[in-house]
MMTF fields as JSON, N, C-alpha, C and O atoms, coordinates in Angstrom:
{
  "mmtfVersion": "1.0.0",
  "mmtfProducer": "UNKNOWN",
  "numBonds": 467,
  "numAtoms": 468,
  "numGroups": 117,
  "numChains": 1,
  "numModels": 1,
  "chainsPerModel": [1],
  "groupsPerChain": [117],
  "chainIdList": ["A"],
  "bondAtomList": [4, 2, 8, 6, 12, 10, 16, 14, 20, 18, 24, 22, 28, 26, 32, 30, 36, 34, 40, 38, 44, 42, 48, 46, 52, 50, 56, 54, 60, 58, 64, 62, 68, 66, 72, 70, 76, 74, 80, 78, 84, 82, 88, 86, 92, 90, 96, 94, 100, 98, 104, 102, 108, 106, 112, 110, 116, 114, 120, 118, 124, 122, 128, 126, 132, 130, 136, 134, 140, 138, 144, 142, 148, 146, 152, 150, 156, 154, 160, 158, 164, 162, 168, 166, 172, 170, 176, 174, 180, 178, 184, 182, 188, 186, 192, 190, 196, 194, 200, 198, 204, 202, 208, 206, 212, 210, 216, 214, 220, 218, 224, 222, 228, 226, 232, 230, 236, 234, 240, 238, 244, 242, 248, 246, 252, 250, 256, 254, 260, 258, 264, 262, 268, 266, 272, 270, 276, 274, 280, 278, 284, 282, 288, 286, 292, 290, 296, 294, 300, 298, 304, 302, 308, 306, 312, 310, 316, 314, 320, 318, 324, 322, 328, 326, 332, 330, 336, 334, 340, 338, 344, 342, 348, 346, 352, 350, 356, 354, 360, 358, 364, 362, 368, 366, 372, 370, 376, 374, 380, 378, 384, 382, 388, 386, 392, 390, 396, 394, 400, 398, 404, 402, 408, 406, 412, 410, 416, 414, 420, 418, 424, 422, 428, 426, 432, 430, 436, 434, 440, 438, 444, 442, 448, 446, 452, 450, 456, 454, 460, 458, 464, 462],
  "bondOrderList": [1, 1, 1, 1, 1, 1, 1, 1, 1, 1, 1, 1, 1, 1, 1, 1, 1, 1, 1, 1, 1, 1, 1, 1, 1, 1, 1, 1, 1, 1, 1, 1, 1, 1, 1, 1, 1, 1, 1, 1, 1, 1, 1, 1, 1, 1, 1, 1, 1, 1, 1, 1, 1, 1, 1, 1, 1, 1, 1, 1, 1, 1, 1, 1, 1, 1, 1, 1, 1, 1, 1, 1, 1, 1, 1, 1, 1, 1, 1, 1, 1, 1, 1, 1, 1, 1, 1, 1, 1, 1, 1, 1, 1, 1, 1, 1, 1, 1, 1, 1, 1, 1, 1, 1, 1, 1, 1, 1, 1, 1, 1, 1, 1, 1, 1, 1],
  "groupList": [{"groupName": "UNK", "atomNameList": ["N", "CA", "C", "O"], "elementList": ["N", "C", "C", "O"], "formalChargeList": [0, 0, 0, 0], "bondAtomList": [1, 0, 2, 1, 3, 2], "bondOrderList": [1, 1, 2], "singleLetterCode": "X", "chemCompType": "L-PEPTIDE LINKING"}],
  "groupTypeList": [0, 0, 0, 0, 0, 0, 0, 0, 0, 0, 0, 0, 0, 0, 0, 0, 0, 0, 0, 0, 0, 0, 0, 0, 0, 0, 0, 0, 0, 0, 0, 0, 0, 0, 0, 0, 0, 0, 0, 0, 0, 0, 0, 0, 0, 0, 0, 0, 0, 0, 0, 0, 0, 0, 0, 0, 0, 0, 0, 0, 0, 0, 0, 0, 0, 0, 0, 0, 0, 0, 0, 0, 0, 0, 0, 0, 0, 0, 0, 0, 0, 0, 0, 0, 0, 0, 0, 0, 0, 0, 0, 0, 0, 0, 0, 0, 0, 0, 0, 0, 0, 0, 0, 0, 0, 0, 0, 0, 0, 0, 0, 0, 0, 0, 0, 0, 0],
  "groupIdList": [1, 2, 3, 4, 5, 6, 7, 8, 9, 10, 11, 12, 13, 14, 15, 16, 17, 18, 19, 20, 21, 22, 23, 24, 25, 26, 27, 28, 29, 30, 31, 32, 33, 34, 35, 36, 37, 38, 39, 40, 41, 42, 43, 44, 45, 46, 47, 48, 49, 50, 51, 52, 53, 54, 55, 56, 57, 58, 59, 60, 61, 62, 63, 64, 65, 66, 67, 68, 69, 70, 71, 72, 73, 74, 75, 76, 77, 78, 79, 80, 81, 82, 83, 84, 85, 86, 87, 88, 89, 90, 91, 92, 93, 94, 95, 96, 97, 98, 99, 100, 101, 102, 103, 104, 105, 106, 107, 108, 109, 110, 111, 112, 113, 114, 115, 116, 117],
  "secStructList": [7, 6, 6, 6, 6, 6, 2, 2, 2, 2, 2, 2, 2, 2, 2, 2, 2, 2, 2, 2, 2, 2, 2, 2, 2, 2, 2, 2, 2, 2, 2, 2, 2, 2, 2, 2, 2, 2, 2, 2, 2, 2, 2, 2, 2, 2, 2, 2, 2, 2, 2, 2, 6, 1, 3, 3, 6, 6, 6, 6, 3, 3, 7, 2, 2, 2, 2, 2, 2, 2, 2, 2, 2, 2, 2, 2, 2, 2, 2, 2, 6, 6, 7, 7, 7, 7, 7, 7, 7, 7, 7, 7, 3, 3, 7, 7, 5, 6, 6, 6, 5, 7, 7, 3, 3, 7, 7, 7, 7, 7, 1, 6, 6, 1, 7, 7, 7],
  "xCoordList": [-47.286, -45.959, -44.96, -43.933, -45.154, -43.818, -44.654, -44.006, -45.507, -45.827, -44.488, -43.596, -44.946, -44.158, -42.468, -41.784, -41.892, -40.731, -40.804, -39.576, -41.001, -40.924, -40.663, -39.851, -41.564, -41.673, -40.438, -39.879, -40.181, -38.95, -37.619, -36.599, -37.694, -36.583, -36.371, -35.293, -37.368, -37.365, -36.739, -35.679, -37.69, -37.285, -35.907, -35.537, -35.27, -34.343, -33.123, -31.956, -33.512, -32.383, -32.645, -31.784, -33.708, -33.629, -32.872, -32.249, -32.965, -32.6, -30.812, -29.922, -30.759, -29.388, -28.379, -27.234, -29.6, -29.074, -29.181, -28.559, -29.977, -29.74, -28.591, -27.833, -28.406, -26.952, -26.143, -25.154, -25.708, -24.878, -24.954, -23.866, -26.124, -26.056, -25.358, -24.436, -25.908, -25.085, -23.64, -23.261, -22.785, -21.673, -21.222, -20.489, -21.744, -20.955, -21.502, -21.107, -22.021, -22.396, -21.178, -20.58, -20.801, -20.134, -18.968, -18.141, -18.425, -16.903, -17.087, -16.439, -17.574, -17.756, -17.346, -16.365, -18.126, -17.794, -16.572, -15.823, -16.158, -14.59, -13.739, -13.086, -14.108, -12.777, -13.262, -12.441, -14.232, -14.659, -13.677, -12.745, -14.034, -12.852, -11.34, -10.653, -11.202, -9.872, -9.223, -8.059, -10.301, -9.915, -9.877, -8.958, -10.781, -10.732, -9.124, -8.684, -8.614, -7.711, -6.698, -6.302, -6.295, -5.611, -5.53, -4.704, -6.538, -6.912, -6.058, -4.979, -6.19, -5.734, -4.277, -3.629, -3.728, -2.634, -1.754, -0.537, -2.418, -1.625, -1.71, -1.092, -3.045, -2.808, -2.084, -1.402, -1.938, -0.599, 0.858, 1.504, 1.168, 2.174, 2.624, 3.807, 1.821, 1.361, 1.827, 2.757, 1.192, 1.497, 3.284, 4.212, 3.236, 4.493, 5.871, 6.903, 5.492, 6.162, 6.252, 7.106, 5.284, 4.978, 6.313, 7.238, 5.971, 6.885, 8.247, 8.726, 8.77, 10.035, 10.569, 11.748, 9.847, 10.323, 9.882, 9.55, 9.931, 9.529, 11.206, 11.535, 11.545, 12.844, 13.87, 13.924, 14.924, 16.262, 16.958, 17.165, 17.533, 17.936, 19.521, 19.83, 20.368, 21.423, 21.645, 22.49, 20.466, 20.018, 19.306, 19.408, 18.44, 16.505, 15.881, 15.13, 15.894, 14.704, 13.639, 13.43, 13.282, 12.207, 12.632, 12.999, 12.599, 13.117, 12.283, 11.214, 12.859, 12.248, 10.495, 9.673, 9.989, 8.715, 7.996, 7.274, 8.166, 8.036, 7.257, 6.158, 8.546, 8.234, 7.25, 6.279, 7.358, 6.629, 5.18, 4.588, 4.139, 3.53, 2.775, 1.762, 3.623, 3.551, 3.252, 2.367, 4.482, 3.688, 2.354, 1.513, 2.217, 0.995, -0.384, -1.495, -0.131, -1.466, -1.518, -2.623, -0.242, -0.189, -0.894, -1.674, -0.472, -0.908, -2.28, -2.907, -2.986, -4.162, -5.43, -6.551, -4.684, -5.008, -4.976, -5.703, -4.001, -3.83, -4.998, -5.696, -5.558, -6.114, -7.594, -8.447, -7.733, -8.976, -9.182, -10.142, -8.559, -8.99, -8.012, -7.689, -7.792, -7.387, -6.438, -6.542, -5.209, -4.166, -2.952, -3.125, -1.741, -0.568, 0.397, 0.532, 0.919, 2.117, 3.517, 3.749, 4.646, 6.183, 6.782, 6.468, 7.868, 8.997, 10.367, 10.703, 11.034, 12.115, 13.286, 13.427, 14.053, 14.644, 16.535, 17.102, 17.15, 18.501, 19.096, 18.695, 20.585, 21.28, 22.63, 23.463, 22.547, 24.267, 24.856, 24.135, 26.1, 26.626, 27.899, 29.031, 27.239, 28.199, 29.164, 28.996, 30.18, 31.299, 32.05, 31.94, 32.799, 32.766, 34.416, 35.229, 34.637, 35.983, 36.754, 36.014, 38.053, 38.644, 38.203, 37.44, 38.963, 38.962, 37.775, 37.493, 36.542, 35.766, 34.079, 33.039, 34.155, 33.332, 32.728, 33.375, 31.553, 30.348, 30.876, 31.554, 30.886, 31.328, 30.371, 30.272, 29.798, 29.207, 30.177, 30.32, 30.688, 31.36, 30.499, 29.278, 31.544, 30.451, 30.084, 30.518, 28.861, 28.605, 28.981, 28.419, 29.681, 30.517, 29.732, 29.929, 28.659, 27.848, 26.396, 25.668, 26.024, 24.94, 23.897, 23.88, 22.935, 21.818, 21.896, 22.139, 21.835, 22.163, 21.883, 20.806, 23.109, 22.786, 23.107, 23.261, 23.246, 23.031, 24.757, 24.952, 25.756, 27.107, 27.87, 29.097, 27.231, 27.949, 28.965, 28.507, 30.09, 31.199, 31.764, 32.642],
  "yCoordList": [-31.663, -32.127, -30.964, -31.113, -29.831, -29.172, -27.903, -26.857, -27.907, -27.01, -27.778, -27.169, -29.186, -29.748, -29.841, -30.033, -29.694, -29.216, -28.02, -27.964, -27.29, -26.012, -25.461, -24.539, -26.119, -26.218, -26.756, -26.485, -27.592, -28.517, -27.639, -27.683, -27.168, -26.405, -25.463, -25.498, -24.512, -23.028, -23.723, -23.317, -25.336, -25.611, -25.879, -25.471, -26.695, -27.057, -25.814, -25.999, -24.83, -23.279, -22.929, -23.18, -22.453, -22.318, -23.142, -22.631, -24.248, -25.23, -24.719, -24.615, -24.53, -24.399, -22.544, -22.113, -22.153, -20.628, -20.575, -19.643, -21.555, -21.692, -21.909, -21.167, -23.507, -23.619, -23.047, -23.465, -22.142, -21.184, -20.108, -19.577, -19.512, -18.725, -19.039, -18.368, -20.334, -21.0, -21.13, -21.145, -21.231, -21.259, -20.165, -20.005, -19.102, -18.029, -17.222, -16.059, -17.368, -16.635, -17.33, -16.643, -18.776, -19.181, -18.91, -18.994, -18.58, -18.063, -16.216, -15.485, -16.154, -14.358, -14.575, -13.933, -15.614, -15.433, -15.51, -14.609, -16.569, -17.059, -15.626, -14.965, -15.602, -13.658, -13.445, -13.895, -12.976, -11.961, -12.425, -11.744, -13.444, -14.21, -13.606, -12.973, -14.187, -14.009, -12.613, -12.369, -11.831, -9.816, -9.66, -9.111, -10.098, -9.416, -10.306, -9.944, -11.344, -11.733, -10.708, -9.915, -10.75, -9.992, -8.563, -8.413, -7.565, -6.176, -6.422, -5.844, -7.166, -7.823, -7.66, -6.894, -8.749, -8.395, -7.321, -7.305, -6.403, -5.582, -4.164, -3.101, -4.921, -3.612, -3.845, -2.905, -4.596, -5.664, -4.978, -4.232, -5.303, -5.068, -3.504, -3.268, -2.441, -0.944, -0.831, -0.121, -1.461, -1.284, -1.522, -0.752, -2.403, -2.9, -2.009, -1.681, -1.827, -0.767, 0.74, 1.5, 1.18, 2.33, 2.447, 3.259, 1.002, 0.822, 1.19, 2.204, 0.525, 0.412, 1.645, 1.96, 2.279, 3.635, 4.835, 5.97, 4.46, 4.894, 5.235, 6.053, 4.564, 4.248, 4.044, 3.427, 4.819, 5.07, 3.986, 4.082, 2.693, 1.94, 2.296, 1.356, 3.236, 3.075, 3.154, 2.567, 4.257, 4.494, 3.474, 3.25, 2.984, 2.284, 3.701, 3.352, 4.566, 5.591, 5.887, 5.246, 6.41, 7.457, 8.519, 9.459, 8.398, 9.533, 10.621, 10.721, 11.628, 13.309, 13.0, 13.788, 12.017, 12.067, 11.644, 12.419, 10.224, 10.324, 10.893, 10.776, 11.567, 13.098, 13.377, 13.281, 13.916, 14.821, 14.536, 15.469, 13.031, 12.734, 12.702, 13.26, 11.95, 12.014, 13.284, 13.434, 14.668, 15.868, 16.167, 16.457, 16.097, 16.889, 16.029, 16.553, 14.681, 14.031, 14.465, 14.755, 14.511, 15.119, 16.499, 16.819, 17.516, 18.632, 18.676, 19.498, 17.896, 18.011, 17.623, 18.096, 16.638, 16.153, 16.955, 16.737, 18.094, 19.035, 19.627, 19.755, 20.262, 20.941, 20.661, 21.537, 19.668, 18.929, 19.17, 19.751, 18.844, 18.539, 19.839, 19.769, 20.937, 21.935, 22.234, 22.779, 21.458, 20.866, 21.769, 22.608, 21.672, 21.658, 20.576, 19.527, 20.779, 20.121, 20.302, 21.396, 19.701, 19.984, 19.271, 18.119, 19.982, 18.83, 19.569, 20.747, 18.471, 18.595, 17.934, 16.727, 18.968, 18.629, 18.518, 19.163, 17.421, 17.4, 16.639, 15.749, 17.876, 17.28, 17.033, 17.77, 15.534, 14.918, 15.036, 15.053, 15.111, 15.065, 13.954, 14.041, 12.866, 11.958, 11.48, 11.618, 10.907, 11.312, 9.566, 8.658, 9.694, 8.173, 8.125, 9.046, 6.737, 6.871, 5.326, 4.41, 5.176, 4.523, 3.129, 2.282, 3.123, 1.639, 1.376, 0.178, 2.475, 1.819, 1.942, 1.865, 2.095, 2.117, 3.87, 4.869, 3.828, 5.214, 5.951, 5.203, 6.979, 8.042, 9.207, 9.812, 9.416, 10.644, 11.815, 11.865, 12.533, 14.157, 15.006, 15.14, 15.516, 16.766, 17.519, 17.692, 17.972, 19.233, 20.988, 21.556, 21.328, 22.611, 23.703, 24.697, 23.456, 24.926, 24.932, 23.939, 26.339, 26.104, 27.038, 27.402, 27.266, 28.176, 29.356, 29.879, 30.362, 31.126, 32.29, 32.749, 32.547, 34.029, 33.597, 34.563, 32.264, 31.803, 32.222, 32.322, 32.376, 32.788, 31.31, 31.304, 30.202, 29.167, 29.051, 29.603, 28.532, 28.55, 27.052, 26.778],
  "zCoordList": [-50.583, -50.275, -50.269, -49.606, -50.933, -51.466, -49.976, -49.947, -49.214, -48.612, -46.995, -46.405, -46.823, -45.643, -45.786, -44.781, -47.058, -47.478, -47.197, -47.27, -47.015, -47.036, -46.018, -45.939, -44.692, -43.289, -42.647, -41.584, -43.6, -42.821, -43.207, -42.519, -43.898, -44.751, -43.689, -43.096, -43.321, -42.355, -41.24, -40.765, -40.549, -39.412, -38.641, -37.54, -39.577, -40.057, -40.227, -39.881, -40.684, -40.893, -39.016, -38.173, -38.774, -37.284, -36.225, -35.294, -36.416, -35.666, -35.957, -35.113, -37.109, -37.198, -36.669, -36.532, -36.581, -36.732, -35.159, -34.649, -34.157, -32.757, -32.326, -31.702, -32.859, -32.726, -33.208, -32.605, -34.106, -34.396, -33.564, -33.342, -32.915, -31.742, -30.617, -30.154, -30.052, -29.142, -28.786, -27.615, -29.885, -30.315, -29.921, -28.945, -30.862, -31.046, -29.754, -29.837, -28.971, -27.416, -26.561, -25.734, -26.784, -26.02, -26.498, -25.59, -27.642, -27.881, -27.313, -26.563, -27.645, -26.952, -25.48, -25.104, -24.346, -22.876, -23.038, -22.66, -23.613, -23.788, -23.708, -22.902, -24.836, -25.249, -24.354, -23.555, -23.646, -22.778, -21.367, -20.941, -20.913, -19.823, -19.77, -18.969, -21.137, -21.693, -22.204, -22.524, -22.175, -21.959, -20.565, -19.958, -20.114, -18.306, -17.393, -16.301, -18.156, -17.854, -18.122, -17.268, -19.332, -19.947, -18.999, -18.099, -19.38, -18.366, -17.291, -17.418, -16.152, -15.016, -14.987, -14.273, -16.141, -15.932, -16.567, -16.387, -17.333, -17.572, -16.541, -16.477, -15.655, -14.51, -13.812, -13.403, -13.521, -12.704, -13.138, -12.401, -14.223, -14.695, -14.912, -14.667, -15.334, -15.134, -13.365, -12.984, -12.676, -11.146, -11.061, -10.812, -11.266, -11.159, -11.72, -11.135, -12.834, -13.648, -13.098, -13.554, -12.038, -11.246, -10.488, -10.505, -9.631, -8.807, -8.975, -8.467, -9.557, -10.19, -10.859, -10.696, -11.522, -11.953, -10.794, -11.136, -9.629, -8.834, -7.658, -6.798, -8.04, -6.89, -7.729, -8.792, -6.933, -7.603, -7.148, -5.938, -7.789, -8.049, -7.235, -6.502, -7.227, -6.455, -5.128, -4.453, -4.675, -3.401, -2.186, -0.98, -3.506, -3.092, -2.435, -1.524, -2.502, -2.2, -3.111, -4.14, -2.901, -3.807, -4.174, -3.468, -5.915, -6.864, -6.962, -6.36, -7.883, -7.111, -7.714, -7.246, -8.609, -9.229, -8.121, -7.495, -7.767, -6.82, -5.367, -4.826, -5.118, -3.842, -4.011, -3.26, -5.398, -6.123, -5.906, -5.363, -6.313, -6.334, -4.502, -4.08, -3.896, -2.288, -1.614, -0.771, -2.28, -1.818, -2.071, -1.22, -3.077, -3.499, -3.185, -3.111, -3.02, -2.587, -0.932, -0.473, 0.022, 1.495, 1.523, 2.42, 0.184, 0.327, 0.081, 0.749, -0.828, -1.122, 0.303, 0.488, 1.065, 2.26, 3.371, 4.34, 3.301, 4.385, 4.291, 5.297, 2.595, 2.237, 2.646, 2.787, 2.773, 2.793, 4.575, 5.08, 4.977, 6.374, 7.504, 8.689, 6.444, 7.341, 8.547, 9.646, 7.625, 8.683, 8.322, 7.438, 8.926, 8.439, 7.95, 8.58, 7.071, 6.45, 6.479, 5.965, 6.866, 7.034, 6.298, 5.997, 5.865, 4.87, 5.363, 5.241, 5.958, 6.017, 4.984, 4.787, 4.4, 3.272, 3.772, 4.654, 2.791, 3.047, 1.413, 0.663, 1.466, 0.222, 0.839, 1.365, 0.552, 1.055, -0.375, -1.373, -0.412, -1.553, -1.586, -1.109, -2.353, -2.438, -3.539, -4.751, -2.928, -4.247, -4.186, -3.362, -5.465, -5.786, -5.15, -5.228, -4.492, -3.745, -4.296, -4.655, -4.316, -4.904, -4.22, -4.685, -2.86, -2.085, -1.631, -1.647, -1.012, -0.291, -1.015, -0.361, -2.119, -2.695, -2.602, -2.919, -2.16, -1.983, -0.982, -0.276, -0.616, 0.717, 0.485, -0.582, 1.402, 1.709, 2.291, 3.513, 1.663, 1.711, 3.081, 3.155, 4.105, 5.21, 3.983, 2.844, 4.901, 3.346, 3.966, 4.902, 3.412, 3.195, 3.268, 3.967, 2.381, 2.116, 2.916, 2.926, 3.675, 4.643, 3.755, 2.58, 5.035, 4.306, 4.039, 5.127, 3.067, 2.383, 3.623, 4.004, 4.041, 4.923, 6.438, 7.184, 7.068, 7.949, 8.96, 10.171, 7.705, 8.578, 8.517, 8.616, 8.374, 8.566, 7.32, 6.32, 7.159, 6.012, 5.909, 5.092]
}
């Protein structure tokens, strides 16, 4: 008798340590779901956040980081495929005006040597 107790006892712990496997495999997919969710949206939000610190808010252009980033992936691309690259550059200088809000100023000063005044 105390040998079929014994049997039943082991059987009985297995039976149970299955279903405790069971369980706990199925809370794991769960988190696991629920990280790759998560991941998702914080690449999302990382993107998003790119964006936005990306562009100068008074303008809407693209701030000098930016550029910055755009050049150097163009340049790396020139580099690659044995091209040329051009940038044409301009500084308006704008000044704050009473009645009509924003004004862009002619600009005064030319290229260094050029004669223009």
């Amino acid at each position: 008798m105390g040998y079929w107790v014994a049997l039943l006892t082991v059987l009985c712990g297995l039976v149970y340590l299955g279903l405790k496997y069971r369980a706990l495999r199925a809370s794991a997919g769960n988190r696991s779901t629920a990280l790759s969710r998560r991941e998702t949206e914080l690449l999302e939000a990382r993107e998003s956040l790119h964006r936005i610190a990306a562009i100068d808010p008074v303008t809407s252009l693209a701030n000098h980081s930016a550029f910055q980033e755009f050049l150097q992936a163009e340049w790396r691309r020139a580099l690659r495929e044995a091209s040329c690259i051009s940038v044409c550059w301009s500084t308006p200088t704008i000044s704050a005006t009473t009645t009509t809000g924003w004004a862009i100023k002619p600009a005064t000063n030319a290229w260094p040597g050029s004669g223009a005044r």
